[in-house]
N, CA, C and O of each residue as an XYZ file, in Angstrom:
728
protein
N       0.846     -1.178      0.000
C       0.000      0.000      0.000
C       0.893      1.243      0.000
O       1.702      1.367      0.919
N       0.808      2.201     -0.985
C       1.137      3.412     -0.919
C       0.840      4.942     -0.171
O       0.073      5.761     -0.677
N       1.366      5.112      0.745
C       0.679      5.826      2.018
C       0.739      7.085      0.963
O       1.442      7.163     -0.044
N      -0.397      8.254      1.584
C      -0.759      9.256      0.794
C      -0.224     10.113      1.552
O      -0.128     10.035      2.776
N       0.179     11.039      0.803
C       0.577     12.254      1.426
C      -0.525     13.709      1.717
O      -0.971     14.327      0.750
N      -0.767     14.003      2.752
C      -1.728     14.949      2.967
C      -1.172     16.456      2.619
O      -0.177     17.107      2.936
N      -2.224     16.650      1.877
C      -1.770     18.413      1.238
C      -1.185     19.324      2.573
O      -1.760     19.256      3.659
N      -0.320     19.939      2.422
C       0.077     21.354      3.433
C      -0.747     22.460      3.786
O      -0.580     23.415      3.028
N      -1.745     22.678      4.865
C      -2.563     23.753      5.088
C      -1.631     24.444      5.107
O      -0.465     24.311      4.736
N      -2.519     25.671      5.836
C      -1.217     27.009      5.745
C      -1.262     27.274      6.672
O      -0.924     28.453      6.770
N      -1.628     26.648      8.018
C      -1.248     26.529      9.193
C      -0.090     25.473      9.427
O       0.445     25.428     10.535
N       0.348     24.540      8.311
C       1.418     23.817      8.408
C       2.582     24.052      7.612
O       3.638     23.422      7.554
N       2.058     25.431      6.803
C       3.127     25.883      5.536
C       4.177     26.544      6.739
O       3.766     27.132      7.739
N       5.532     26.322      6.427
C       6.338     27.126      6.630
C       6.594     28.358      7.243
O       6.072     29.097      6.409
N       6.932     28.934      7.916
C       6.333     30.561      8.172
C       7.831     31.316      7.684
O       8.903     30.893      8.114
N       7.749     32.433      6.775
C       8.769     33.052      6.378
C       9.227     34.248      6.971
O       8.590     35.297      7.064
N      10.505     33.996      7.411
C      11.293     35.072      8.323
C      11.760     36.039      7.667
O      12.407     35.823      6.643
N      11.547     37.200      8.085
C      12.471     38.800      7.336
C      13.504     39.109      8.247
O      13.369     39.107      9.471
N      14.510     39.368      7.645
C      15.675     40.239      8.150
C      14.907     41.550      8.717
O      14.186     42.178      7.941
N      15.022     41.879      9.774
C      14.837     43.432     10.184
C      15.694     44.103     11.181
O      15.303     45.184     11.623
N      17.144     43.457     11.714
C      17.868     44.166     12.193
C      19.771     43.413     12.283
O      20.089     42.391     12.892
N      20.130     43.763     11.975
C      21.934     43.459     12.377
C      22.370     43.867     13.744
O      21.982     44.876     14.332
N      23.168     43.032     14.166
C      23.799     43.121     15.864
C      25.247     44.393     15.383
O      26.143     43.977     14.648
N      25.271     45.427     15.744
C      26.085     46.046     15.048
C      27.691     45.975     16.300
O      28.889     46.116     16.055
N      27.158     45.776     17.241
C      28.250     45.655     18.464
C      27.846     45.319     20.059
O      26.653     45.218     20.346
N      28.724     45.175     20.931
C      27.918     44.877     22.248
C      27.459     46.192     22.951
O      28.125     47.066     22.396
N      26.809     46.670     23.715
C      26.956     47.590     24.335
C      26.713     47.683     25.773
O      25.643     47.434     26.328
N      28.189     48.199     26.525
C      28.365     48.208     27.794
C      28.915     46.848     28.704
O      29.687     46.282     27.930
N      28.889     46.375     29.483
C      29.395     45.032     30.092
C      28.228     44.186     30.136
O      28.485     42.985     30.057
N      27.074     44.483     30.235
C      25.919     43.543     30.861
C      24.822     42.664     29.651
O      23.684     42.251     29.877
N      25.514     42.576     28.511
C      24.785     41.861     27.521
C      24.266     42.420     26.734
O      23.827     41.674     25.858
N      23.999     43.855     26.525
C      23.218     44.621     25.686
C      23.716     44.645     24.420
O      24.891     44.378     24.168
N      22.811     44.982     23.514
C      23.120     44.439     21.719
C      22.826     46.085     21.214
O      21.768     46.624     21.539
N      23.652     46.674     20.557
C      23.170     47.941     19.791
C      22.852     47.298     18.339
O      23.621     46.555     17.730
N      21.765     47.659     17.964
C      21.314     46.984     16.398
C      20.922     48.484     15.698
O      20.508     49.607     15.987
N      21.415     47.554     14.435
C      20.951     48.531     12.943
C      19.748     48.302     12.801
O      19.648     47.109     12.516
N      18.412     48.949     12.851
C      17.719     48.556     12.306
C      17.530     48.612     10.804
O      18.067     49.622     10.350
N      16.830     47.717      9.705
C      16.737     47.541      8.895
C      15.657     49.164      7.768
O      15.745     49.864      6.760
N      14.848     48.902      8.875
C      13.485     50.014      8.780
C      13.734     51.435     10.008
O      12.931     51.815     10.861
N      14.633     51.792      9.812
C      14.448     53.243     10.954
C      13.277     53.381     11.065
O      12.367     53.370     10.236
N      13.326     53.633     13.043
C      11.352     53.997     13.129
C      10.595     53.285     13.411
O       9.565     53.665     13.967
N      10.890     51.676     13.060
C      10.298     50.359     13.162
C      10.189     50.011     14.967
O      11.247     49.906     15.587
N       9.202     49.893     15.507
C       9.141     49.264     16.655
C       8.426     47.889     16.849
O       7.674     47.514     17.749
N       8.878     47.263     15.758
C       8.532     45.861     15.539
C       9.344     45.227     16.840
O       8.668     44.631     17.679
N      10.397     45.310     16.979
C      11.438     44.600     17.950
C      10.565     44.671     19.378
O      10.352     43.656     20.040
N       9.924     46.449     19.900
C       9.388     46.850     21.182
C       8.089     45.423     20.531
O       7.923     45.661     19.335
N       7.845     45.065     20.650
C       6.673     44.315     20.277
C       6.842     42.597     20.905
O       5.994     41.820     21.344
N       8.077     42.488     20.742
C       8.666     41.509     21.661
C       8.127     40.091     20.438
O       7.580     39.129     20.977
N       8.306     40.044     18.894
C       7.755     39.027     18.575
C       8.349     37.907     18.276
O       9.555     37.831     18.512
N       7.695     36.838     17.722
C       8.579     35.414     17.602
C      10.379     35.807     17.187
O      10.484     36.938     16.712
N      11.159     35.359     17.258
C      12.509     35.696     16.816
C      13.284     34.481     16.434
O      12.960     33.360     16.827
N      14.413     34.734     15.588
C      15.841     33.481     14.767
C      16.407     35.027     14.904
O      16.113     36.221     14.955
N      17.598     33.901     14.925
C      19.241     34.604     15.102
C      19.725     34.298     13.926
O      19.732     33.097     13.657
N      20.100     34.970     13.208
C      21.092     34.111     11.728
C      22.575     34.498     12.355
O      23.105     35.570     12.644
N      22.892     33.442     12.410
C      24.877     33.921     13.070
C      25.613     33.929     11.656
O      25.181     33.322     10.677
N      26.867     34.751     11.671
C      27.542     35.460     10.676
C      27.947     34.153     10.168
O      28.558     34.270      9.106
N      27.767     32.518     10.706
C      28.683     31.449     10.244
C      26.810     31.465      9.003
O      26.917     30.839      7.949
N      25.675     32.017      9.228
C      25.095     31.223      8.234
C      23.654     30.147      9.331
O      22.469     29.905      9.102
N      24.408     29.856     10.261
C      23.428     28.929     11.151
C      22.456     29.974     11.679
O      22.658     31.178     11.837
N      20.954     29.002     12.007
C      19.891     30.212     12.540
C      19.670     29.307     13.937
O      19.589     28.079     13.958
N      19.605     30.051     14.905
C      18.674     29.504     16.272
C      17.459     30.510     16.606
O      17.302     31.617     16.091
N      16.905     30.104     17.254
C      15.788     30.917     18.196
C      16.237     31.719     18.974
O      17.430     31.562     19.234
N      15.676     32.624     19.509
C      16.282     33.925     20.386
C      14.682     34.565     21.240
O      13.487     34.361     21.023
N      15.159     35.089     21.883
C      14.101     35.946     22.918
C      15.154     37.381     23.313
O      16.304     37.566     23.714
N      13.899     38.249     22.899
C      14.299     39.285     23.124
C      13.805     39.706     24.825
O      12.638     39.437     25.109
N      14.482     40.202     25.665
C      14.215     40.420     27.014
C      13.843     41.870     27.274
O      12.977     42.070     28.126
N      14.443     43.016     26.582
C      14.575     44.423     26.689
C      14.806     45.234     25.323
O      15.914     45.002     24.841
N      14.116     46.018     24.682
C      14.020     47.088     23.802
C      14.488     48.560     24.379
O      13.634     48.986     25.156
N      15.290     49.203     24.262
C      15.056     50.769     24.152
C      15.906     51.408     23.158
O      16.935     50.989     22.628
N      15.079     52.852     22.961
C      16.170     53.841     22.465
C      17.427     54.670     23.415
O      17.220     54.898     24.607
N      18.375     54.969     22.926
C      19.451     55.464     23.522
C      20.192     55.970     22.538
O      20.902     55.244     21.842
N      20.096     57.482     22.345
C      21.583     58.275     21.656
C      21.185     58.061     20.141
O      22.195     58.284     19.474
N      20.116     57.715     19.326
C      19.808     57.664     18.399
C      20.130     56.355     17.678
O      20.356     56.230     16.475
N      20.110     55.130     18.874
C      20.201     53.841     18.449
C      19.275     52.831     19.292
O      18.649     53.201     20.286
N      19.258     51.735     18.875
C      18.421     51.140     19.414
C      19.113     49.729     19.920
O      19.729     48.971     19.171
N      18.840     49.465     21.697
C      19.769     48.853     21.956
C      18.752     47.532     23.084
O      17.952     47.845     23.966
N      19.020     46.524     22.790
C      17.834     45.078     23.097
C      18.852     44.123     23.528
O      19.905     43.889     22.935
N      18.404     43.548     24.709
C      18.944     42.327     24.828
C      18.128     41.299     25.051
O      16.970     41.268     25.467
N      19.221     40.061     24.568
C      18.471     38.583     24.568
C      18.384     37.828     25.762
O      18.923     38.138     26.825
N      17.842     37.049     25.600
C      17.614     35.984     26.736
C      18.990     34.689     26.648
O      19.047     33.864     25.736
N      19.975     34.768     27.769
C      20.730     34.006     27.532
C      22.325     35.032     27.299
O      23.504     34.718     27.457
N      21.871     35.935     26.997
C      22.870     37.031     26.820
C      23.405     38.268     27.581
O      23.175     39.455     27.353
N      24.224     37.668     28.601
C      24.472     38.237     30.059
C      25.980     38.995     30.094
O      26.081     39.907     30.915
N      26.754     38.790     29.548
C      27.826     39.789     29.178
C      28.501     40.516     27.833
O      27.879     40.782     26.805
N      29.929     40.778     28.078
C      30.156     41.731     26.881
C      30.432     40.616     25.681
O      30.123     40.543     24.492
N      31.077     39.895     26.487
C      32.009     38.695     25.421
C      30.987     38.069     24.564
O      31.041     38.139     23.336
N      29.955     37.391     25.279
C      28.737     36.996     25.099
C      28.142     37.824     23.556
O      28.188     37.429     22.391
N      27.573     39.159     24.176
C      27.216     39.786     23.336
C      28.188     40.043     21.997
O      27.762     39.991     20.843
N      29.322     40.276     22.299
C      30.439     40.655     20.811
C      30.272     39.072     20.272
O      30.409     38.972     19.053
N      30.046     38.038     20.862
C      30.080     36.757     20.082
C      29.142     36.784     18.999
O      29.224     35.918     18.127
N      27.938     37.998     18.931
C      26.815     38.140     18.203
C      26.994     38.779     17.218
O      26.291     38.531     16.239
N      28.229     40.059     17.135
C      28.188     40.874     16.295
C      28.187     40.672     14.838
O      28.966     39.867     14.327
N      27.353     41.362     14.141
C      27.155     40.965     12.363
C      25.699     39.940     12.029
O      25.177     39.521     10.995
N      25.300     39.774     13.966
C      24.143     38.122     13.520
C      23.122     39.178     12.870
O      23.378     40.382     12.838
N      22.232     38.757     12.481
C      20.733     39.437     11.928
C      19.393     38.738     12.763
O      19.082     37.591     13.084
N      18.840     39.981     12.911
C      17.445     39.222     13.862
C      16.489     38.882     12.638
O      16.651     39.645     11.686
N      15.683     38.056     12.494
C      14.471     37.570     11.672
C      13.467     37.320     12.389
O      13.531     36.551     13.349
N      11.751     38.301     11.809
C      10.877     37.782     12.121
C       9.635     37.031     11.570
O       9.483     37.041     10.349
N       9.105     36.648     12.027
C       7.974     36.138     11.019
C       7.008     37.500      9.989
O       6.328     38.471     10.320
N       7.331     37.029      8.945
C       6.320     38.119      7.988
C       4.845     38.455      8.448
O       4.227     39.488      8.191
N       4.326     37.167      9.315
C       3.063     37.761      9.033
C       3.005     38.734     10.838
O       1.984     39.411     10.956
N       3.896     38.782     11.960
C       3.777     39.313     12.595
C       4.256     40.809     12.594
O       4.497     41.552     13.545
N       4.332     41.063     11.012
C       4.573     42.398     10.838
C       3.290     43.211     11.013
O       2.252     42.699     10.593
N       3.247     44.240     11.498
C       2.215     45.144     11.707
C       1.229     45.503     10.199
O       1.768     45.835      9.143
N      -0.423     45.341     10.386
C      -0.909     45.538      9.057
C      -0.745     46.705      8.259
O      -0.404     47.636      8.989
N      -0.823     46.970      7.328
C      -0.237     47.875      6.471
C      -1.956     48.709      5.992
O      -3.088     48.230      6.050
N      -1.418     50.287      5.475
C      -2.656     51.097      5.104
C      -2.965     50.349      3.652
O      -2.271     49.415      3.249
N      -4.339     50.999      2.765
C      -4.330     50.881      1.871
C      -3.239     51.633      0.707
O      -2.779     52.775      0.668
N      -3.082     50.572     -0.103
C      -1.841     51.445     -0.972
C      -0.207     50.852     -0.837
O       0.684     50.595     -1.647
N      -0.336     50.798      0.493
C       1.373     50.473      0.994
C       1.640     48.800      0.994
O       0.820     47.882      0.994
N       3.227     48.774      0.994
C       3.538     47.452      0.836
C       5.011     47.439      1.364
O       5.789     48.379      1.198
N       5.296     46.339      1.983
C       6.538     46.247      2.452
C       7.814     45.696      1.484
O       7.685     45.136      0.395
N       8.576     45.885      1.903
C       9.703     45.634      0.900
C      10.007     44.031      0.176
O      10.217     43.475     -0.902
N       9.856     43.784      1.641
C      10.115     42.071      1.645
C       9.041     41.484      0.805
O       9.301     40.419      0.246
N       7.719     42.093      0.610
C       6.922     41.231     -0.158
C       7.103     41.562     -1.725
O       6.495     40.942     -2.597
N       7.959     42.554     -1.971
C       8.299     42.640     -3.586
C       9.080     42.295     -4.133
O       9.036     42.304     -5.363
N      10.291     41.774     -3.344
C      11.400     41.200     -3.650
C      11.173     39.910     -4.877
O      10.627     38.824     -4.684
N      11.613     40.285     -5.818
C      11.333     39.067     -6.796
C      10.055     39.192     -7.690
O       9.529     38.353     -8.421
N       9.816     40.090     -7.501
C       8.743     40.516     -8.345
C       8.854     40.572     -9.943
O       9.885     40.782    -10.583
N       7.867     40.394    -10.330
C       8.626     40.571    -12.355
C       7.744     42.010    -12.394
O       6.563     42.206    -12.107
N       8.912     43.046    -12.917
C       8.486     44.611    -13.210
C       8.257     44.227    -14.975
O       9.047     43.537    -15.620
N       7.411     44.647    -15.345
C       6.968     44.651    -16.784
C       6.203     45.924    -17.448
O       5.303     46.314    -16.704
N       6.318     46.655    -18.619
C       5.259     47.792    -19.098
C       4.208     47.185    -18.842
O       4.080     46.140    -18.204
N       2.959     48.200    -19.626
C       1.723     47.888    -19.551
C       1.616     47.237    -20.730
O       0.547     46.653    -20.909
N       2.618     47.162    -21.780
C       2.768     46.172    -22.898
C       3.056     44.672    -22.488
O       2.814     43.757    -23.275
N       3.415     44.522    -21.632
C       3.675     43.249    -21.306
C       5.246     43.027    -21.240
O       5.582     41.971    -20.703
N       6.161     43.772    -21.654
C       7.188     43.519    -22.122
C       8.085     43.342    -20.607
O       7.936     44.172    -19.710
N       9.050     42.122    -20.457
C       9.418     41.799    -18.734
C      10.730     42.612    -19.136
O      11.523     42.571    -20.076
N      10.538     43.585    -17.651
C      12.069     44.520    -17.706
C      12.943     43.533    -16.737
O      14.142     43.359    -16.956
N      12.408     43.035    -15.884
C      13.522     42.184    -14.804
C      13.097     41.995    -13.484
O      12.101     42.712    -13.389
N      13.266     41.497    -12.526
C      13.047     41.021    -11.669
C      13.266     42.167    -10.126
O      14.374     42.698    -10.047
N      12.620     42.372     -9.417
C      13.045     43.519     -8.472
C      13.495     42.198     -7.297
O      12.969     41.216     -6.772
N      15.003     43.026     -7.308
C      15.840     42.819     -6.231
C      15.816     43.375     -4.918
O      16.406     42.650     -4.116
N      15.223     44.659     -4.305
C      15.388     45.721     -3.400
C      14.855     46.652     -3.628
O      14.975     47.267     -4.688
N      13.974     47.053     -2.469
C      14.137     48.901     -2.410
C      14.925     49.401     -1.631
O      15.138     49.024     -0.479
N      15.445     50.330     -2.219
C      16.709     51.137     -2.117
C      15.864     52.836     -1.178
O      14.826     53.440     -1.449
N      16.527     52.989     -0.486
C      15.796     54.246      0.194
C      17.266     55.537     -0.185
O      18.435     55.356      0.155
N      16.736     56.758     -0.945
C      17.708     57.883     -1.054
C      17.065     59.032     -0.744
O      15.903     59.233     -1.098
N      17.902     60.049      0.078
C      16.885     61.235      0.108
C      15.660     61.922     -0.893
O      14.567     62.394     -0.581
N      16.023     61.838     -1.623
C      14.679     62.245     -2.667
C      13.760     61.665     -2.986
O      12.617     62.038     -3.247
N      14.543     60.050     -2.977
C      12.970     59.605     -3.246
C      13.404     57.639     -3.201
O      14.543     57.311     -3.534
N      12.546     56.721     -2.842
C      12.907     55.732     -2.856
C      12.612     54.926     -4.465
O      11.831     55.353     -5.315
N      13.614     53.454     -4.602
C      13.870     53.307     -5.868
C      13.814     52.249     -5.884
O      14.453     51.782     -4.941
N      13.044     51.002     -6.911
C      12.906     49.633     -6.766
C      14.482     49.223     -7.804
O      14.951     49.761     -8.807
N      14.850     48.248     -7.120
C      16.070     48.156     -8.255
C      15.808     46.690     -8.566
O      15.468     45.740     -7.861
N      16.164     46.869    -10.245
C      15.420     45.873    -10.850
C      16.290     45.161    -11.478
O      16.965     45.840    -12.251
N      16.602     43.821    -11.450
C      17.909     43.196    -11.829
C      17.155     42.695    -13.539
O      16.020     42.265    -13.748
N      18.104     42.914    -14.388
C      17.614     42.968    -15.783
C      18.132     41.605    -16.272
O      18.964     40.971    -15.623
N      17.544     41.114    -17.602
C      17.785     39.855    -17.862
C      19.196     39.959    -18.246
O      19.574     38.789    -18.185
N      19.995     40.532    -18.536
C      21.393     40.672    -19.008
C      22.361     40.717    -18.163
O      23.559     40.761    -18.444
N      21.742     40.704    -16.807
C      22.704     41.059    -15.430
C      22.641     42.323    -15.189
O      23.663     42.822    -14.719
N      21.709     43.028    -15.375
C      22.412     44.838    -15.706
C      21.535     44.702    -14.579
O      20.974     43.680    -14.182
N      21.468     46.409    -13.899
C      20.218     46.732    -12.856
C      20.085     47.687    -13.007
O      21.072     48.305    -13.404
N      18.806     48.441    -12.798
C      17.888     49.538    -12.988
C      17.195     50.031    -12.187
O      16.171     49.448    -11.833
N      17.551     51.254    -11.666
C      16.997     52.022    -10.687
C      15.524     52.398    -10.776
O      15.392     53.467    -11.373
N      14.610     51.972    -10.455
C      12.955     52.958    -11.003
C      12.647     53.662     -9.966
O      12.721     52.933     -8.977
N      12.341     54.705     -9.694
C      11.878     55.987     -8.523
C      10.449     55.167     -8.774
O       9.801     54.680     -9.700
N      10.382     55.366     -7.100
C       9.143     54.669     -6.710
C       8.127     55.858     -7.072
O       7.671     56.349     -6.040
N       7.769     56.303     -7.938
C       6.717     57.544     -8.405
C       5.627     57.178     -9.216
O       5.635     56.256    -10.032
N       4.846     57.805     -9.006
C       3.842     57.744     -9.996
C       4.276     57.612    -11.722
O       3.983     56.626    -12.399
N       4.917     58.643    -12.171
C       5.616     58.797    -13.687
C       6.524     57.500    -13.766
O       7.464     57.726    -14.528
N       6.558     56.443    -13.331
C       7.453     55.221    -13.634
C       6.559     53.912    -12.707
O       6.846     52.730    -12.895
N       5.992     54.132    -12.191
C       5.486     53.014    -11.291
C       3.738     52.776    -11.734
O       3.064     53.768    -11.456
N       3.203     51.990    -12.166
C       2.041     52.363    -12.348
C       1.138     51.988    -10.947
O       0.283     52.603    -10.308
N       1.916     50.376    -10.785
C       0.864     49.456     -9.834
C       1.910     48.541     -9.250
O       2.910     48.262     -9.910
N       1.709     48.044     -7.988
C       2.353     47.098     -7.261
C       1.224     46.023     -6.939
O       0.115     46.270     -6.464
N       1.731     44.788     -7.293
C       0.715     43.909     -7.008
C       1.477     42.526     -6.146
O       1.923     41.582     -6.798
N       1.558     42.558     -4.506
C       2.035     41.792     -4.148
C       1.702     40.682     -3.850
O       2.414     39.848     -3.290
N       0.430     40.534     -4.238
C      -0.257     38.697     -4.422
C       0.036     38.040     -5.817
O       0.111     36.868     -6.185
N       0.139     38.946     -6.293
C       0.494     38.286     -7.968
C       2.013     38.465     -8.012
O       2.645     37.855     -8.874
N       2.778     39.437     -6.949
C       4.335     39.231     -7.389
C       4.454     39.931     -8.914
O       5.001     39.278     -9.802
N       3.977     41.153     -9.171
C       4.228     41.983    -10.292
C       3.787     43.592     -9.707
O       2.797     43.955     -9.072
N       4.931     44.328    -10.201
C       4.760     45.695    -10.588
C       4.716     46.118    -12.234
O       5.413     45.651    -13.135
N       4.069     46.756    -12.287
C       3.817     47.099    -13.579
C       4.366     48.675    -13.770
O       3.941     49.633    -13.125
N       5.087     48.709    -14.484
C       5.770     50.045    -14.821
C       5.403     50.736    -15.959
O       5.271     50.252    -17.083
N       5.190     52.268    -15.517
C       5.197     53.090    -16.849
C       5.658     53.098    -17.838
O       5.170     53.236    -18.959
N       7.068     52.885    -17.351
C       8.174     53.667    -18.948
C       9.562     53.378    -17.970
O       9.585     53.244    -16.747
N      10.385     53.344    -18.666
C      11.703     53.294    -17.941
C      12.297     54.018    -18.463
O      13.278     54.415    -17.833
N      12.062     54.654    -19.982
C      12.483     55.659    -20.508
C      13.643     56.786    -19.667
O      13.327     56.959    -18.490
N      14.433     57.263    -19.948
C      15.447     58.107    -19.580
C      16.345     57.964    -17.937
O      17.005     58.805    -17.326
N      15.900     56.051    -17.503
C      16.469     55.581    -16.901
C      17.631     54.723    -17.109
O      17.425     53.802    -17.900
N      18.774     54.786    -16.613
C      20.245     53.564    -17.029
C      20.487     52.943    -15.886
O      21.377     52.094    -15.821
């Protein structure tokens, strides 16, 4: 007899982790972590939610965050298990990951980064410009960068005049024109 395999609900699918902060150094003697956040502004971390450690070797464990604050225009958290300096510098470079869907809900219109990644950018002709790799944040204005079938990449200003539509259930943006972009 050939045992059947039962389909994957999506209470048994996988749950997908985002990068949202780097251990940038220890801070002080008592275990404390100063982190980059990924999203300046983000108080996803104060939220205390599920957490993985990715260590700089590549390996991920579980983690608990114990303490959130701001200090000096950084943001500085410690873990559970993480009681001195040595301790803490053993962390430096790890990345915190959380679950996507315990990201905070979003307005109408908006979309997070992580869900466009890989997206196919195409005109309204249909024609595929390339695959979006990143948004890129610059003072003037933020920019999807779009890795092209040739290897090349392409900056698009997240604007109206180049962006028409973001569609992150279908995994497509649809672009104006790329016209007088390199």
């Amino acid at each position: 007899m050939i045992p059947r395999r039962r389909a994957t609900t999506e209470s048994e699918a996988p749950r997908r982790f985002v990068a949202v902060a780097e251990i940038a150094r220890a801070h002080g003697i008592q275990g404390e972590l100063r982190l980059k956040l990924y999203h300046e502004g983000s108080d996803l971390l104060a939220e205390r939610p599920t957490l993985k450690l990715r260590l700089p070797d590549g390996t991920e464990r579980g983690a608990e965050i114990t303490s959130v604050r701001s200090a000096n225009k950084a943001v500085l958290a410690r873990l559970a298990g993480v009681t001195d300096r040595d301790a803490a510098e053993a962390l430096r470079g790890a990345v915190l990951l959380v679950p996507r869907d315990e990201f905070p809900p979003l307005e109408e219109g908006e979309f997070y980064a992580c869900d466009i990644e890989g997206a196919r950018a195409e005109l309204a002709s249909g024609e595929v410009v390339g695959r979006v790799l990143a948004l890129a944040s610059y003072p003037t204005c933020e920019v999807l960068v779009v890795e092209r079938a040739d290897g090349g990449k392409l900056e698009v200003p997240l604007l109206d005049d180049y962006v028409a539509s973001v569609d992150t259930q279908a995994g497509l943006v649809r672009l104006v024109t790329i016209d007088g972009l390199t």
